[in-house]
Residue, then its C-alpha position, 0 to 999 in steps of 0.5 A: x500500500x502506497x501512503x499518499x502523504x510520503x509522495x510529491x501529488x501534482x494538482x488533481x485533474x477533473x476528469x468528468x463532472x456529472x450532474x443528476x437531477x432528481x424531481x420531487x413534488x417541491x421540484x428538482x434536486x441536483x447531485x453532482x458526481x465526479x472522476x479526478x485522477x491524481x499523480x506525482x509525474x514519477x510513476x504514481x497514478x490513483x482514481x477516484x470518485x465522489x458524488x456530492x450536493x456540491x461541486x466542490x464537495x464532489x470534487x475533494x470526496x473524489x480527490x480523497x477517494x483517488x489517494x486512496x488508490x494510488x499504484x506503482x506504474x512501471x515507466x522507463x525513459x517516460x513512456x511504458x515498458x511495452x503494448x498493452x491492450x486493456x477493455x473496461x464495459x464498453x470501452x478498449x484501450x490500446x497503450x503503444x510504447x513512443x520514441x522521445x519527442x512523440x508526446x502523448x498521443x490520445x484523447x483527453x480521458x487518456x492523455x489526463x491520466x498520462x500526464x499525472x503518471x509522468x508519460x511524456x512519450x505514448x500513443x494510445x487509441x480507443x476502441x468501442x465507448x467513448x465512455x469517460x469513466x470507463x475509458x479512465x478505468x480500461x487506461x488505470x487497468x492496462x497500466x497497472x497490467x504492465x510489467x518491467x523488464x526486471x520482474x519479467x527477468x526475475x520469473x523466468x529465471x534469466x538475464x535482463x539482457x536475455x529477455x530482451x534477445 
């Protein structure tokens, strides 16, 4: 478990907000709902949502929820390690490993969460739903899926040199 006090968090980023409304005989009721994902730009990435009578409200019950839910992602010269393809519902996300001076290549769900990893070098493309949410999920689920070349060296009992041979 990664303890959010001991890292360097970047300023959140609002993925989504949402509002939903509810009629009642004195009239509607709004509720608002929201997805930010927060980062340290160093290889820690955690989502998170909350729903609130305010926006604000919102916001920080996410916010708290995303620290809560921070990982480790492996990242090598700021990009990842290699392909991975990873789906959430409706949604399919394909993350490609880029040469330096690429830049991150994707939509804004995908490009937040790269930014708050520290991926300067990416291409990504989505498949199915455009789904927010889900996109944002499919995206934590394929980076948390990766695996370094050493942990990879480390199973199968050989050299990192060998695995890359």
């Amino acid at each position: 478990m990664i303890n959010p006090a001991e890292l360097d968090l970047k300023e959140e980023e609002v993925i989504r907000i949402s509002r939903v409304s509810k009629v009642t005989s004195r009239g509607r009721n709004f509720r608002f709902g929201a997805l930010v994902v927060v980062g340290d730009g160093k290889g820690h990435v955690g989502i998170g949502q909350g729903k609130a009578g305010e926006v604000m409200s919102a916001i920080n019950k996410a916010k708290e929820n995303a620290k809560q839910n921070i990982v480790k992602i492996p990242v090598i010269n700021g990009t990842i390690p290699h392909k991975i393809i990873s789906r959430f519902g409706a949604s399919k996300v394909m993350l490609k490993p880029a040469a330096p001076g690429t830049g991150i290549i994707a939509g804004a769900a995908v490009r937040s969460v790269m930014e708050q990893v520290g991926i300067h070098n990416i291409l990504t493309k989505r498949f199915g739903s455009n789904n927010p949410t889900n996109l944002t999920k499919a995206t934590m689920q394929a980076l948390m899926d990766l695996q370094d070349a050493v942990s990879v060296a480390n199973k199968r009992g050989l050299t990192i040199k060998e695995v890359f041979n």
